[in-house]
VOMIKE-645242 format. One record per residue (C-alpha): y, x, z; residue number from 0; residue in one letter. Coordinates in steps of 0.05 Angstrom, whole numbers, plus 5000, padded with zeros to 4 digits. Layout:
<recs>
[[Y; X; Z]; NUM; 'A']
...
</recs>
This chain:
<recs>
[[5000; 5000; 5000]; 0; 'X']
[[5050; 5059; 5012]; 1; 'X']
[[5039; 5090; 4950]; 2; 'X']
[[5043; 5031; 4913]; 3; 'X']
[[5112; 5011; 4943]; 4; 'X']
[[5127; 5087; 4931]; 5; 'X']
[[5114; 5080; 4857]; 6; 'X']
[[5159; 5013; 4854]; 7; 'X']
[[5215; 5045; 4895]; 8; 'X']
[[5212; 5109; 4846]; 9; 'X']
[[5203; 5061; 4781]; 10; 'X']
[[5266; 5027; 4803]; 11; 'X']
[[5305; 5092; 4808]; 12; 'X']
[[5283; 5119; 4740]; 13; 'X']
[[5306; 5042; 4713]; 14; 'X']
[[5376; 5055; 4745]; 15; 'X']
[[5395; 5111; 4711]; 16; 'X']
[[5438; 5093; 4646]; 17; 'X']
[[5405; 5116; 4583]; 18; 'X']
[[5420; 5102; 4510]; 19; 'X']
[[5379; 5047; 4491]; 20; 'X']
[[5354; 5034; 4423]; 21; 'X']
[[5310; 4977; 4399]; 22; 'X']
[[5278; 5005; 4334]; 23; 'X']
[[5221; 4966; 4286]; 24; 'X']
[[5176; 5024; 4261]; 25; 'X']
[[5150; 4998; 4189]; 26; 'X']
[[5214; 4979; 4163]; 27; 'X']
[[5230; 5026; 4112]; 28; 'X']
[[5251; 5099; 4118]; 29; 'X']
[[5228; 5163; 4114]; 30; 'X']
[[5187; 5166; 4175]; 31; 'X']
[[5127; 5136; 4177]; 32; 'X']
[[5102; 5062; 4194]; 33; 'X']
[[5088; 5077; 4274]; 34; 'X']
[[5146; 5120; 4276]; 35; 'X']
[[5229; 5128; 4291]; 36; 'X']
[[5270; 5197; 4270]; 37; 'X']
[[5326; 5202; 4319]; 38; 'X']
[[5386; 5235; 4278]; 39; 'X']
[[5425; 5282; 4304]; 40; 'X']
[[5485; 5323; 4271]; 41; 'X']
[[5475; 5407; 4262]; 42; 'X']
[[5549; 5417; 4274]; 43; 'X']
[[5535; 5381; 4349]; 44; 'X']
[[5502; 5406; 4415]; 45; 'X']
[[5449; 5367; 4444]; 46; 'X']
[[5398; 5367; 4501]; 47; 'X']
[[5368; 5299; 4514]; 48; 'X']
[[5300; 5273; 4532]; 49; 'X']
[[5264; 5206; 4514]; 50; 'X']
[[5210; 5155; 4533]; 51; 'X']
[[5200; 5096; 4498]; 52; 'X']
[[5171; 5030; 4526]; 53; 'X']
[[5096; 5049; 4494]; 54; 'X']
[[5102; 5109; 4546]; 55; 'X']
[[5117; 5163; 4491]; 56; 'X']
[[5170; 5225; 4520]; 57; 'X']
[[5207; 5283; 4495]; 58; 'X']
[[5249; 5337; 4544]; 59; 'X']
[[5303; 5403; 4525]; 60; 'X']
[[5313; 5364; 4456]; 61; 'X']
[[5360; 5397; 4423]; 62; 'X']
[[5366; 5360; 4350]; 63; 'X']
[[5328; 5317; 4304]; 64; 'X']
[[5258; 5287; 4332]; 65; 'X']
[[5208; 5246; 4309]; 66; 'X']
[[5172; 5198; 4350]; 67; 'X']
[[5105; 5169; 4350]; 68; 'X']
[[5090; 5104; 4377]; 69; 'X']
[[5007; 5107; 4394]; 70; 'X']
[[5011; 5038; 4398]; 71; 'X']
[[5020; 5033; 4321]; 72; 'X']
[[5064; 5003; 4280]; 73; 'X']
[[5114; 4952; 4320]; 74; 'X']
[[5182; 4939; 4355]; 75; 'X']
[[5194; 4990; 4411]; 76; 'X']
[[5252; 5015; 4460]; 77; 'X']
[[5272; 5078; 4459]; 78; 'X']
[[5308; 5105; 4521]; 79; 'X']
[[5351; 5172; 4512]; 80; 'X']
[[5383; 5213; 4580]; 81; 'X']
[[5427; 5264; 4575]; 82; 'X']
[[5471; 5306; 4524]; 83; 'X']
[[5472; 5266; 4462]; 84; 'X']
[[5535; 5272; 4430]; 85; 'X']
[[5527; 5232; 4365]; 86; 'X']
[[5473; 5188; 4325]; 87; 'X']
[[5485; 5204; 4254]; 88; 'X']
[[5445; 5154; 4206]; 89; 'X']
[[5502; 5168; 4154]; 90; 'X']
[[5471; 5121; 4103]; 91; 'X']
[[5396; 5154; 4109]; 92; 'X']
[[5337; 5171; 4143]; 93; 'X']
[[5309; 5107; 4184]; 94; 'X']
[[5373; 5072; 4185]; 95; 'X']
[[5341; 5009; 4169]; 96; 'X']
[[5290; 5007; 4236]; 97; 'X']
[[5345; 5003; 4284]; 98; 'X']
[[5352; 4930; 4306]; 99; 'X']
[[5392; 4933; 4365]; 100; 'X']
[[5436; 4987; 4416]; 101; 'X']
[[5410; 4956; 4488]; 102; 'X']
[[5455; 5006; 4529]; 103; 'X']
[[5502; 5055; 4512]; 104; 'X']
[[5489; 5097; 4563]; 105; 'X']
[[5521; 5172; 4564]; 106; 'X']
[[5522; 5161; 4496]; 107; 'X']
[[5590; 5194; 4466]; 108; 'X']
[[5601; 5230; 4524]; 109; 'X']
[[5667; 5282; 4506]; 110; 'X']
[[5655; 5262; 4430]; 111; 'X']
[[5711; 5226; 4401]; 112; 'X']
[[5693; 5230; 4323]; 113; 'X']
[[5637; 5180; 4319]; 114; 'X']
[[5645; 5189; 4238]; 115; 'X']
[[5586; 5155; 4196]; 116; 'X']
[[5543; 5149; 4259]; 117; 'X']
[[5516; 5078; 4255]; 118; 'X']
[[5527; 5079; 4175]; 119; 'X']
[[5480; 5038; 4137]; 120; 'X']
[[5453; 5012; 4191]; 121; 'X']
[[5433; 4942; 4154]; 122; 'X']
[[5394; 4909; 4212]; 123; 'X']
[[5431; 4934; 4270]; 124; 'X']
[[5454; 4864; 4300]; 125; 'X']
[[5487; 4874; 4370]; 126; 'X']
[[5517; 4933; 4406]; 127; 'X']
[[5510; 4936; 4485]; 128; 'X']
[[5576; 4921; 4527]; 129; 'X']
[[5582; 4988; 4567]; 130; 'X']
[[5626; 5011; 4518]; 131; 'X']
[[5668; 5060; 4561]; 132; 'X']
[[5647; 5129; 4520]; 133; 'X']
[[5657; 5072; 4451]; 134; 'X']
[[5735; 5055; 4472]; 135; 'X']
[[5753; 5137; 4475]; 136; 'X']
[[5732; 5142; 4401]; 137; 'X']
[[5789; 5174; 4361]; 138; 'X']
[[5756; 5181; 4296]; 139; 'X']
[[5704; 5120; 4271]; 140; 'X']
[[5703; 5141; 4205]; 141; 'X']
[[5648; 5093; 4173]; 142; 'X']
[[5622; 5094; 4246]; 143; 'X']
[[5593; 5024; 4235]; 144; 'X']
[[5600; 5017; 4159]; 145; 'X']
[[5546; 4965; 4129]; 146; 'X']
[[5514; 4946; 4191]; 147; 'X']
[[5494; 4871; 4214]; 148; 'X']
[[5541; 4860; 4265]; 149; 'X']
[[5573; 4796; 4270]; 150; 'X']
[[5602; 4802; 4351]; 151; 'X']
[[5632; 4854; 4383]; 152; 'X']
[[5634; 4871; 4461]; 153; 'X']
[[5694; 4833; 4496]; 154; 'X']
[[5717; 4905; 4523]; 155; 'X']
[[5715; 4942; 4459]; 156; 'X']
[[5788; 4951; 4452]; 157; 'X']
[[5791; 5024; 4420]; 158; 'X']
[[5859; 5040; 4450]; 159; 'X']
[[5844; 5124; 4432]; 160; 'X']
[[5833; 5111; 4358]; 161; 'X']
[[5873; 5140; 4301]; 162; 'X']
[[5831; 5134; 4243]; 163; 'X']
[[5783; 5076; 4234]; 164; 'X']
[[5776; 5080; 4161]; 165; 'X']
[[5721; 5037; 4137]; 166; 'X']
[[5694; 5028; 4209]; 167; 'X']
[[5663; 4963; 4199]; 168; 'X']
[[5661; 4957; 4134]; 169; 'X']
[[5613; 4899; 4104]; 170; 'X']
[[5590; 4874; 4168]; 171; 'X']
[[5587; 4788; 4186]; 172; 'X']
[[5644; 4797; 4243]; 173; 'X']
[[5683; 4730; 4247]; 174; 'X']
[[5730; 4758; 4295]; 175; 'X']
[[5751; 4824; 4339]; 176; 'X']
[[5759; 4818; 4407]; 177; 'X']
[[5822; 4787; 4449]; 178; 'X']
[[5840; 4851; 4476]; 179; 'X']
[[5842; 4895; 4421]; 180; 'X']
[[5915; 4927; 4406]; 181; 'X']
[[5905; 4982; 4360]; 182; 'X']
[[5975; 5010; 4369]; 183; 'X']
[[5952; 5081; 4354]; 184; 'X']
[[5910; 5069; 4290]; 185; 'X']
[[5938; 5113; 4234]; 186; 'X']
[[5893; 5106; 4175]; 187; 'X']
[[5855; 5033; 4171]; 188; 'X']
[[5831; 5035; 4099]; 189; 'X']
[[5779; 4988; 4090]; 190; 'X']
[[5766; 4984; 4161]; 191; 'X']
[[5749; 4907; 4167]; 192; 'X']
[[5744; 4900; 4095]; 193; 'X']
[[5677; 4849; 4072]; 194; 'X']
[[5673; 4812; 4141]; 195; 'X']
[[5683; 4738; 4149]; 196; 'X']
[[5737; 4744; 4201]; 197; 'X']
[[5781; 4686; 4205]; 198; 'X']
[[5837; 4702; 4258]; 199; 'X']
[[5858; 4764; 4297]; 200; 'X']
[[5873; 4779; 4366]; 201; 'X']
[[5944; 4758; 4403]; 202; 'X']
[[5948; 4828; 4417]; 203; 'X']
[[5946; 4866; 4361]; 204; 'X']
[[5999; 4902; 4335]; 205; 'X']
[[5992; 4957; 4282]; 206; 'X']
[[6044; 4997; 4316]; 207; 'X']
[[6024; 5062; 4280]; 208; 'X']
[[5988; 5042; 4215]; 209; 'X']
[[6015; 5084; 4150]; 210; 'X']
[[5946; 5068; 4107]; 211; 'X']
[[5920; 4997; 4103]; 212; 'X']
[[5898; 4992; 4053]; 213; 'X']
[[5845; 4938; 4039]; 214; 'X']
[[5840; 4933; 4119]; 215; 'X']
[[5824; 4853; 4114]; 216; 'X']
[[5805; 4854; 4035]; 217; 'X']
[[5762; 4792; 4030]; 218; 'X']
[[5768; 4758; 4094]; 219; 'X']
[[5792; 4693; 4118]; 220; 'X']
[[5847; 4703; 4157]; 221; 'X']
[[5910; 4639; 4154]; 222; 'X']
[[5951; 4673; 4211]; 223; 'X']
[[5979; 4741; 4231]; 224; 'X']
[[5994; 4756; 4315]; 225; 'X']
[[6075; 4752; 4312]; 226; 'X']
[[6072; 4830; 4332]; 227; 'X']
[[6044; 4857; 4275]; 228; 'X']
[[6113; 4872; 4237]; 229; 'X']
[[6078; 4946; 4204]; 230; 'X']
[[6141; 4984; 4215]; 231; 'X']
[[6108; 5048; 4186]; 232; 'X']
[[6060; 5017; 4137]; 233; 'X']
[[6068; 5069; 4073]; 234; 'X']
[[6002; 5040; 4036]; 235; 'X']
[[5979; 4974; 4039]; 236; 'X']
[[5944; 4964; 3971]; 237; 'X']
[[5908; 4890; 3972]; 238; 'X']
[[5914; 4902; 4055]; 239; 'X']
[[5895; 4815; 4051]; 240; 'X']
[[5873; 4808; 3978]; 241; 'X']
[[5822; 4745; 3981]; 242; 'X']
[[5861; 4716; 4043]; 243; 'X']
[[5918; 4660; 4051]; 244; 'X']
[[5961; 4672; 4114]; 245; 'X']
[[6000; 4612; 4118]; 246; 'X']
[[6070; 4608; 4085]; 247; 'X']
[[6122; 4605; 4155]; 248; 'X']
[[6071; 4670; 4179]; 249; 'X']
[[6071; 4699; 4113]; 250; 'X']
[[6150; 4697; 4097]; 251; 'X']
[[6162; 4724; 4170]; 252; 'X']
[[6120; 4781; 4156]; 253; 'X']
[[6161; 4796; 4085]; 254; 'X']
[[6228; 4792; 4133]; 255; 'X']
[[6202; 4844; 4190]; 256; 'X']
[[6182; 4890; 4123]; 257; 'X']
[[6244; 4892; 4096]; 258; 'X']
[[6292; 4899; 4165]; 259; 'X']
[[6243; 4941; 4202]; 260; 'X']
[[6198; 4991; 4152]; 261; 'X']
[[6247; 5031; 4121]; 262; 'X']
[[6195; 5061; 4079]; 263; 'X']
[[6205; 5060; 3993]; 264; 'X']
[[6157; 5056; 3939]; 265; 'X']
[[6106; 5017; 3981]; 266; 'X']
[[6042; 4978; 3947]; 267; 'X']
[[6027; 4912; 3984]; 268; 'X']
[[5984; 4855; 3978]; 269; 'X']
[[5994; 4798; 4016]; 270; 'X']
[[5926; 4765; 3987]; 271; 'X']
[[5941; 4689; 3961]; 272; 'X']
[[5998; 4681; 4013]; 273; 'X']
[[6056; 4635; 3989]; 274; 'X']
[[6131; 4652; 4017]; 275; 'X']
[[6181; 4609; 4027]; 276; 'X']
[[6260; 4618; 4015]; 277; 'X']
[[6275; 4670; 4068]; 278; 'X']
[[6208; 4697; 4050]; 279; 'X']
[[6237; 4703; 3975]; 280; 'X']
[[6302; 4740; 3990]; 281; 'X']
[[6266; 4801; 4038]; 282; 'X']
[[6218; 4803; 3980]; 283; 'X']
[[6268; 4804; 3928]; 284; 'X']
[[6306; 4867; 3963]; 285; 'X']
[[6238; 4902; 3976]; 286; 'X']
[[6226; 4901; 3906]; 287; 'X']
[[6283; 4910; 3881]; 288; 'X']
[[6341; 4966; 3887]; 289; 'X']
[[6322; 5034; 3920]; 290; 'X']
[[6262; 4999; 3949]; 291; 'X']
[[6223; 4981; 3899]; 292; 'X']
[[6158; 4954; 3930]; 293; 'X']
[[6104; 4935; 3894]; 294; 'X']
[[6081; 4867; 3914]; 295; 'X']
[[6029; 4820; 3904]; 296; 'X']
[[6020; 4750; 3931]; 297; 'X']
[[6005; 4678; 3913]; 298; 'X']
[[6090; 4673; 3903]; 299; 'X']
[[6137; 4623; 3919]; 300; 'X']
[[6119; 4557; 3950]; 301; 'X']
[[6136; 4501; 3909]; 302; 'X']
</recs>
């Protein structure tokens, strides 16, 4: 009896500590075979991690790229990683297409702020865990989770550190970001929300800092802006809402805050299908016209 509540007492400490927790399905396609998961690491990256999955497999001192074998065959399994583990990096390969689901973030990211191409191409990854502390100090998410499945985000992913988000969720299902997200420091946005079926945007958001958005919410749904977006720096926003409508008091409001407060020239913009009205008409007409000259493209005046 004492060993058996010492073996539930040590099995309970070994479930508290926080690993990075990966649901994988071993004979979907990838290079690996059927009963077996590649974790992908990055060369340029330090690592030292070890791993047990929930068929009782383990790895220690792992240092880079491993390949697991489930005994059990082929199957869905967890996969629980501990320690220094930097960065995945599927970057559009290996067996991108077995991950189903992150349980637990873990350590994960620890002192790693580019999370470029890391999740990329995940197709069947469906839900990412809401311990998303090491997640919110990502500076760089480069194609981090470009062509995944992912249709919610955590409540507390608010990325507050990130600069460049360039094609970050790129082709994913998302129908909406969540309430808390700002992004006052993002730089470079190309594409970052582009293919997603988002249909309106956070209260918070502002755009403080965005020069490139280009294509950011290219074929969306959006009929609204948050009054603080205003783009004061945008310098590229090339079909920025190309496939979307934003409604024509929203839309005309935005053309005002362009021309009073981005003193930028020579800027593409696409405002998507949006119609402006007559106050909308006269910021647009000095945008485009004198030592502005904007390039814009919309669904034109309301009639």
């Amino acid at each position: 009896m004492k060993f058996k509540s010492f073996l539930m007492i040590a099995s309970r400490r070994v479930a508290a500590v926080p690993s990075f927790t990966l649901e994988v399905k071993s004979d979907n396609a990838g290079t690996s075979g059927t009963n077996q998961f590649t974790i992908p690491t990055l060369g340029s990256e330090i690592y030292l991690y070890d791993y047990t999955t929930s068929d009782g497999q383990s790895g220690t001192g792992i240092t880079g790229d491993t390949t697991i074998t489930f005994a059990s065959g082929a199957g869905t399994y967890e996969i629980y990683i501990t320690g220094v583990f930097p960065r995945i990096y599927f970057n559009d390969g290996g067996d991108r297409l077995k991950l189903l689901r992150v349980l637990e973030w873990g350590d994960y990211g620890a002192g790693a702020t580019d999370q470029s191409s890391a999740f990329y191409g995940c197709t069947n990854l469906t839900s990412i865990a809401s311990d998303i502390g090491n997640i919110n100090l990502t500076t760089v998410g480069y194609r981090m989770f470009r062509e995944c499945g992912l249709s919610l985000l955590p409540s507390g992913l608010t990325l507050p550190n990130l600069t460049s988000g360039e094609e970050m969720f790129y082709i994913n299902s998302l129908t909406g970001l969540p309430s808390g997200m700002i992004l006052s420091n993002v730089t470079n946005a190309s594409r970052m929300f582009r293919a997603n079926s988002i249909t309106s945007l956070p209260s918070t958001l502002t755009l403080a800092s965005l020069t490139n958005g280009a294509e950011m919410f290219h074929s969306n749904s959006l009929t609204d802006l948050p009054v603080g977006v205003t783009l004061p720096l945008l310098s590229n926003g090339t079909s920025m809402f190309l496939s979307n409508t934003i409604n024509t008091t929203r839309y005309s409001q935005l053309l005002v805050d362009l021309e009073s407060g981005n003193a930028n020239n020579s800027v593409s913009f696409g405002g998507g299908n949006s119609l402006y009205n007559a106050t909308g008409e006269t910021a647009r007409n000095i945008l485009t016209g004198g030592v502005r000259l904007w390039s814009i493209t919309d669904g034109g005046l309301e009639v």
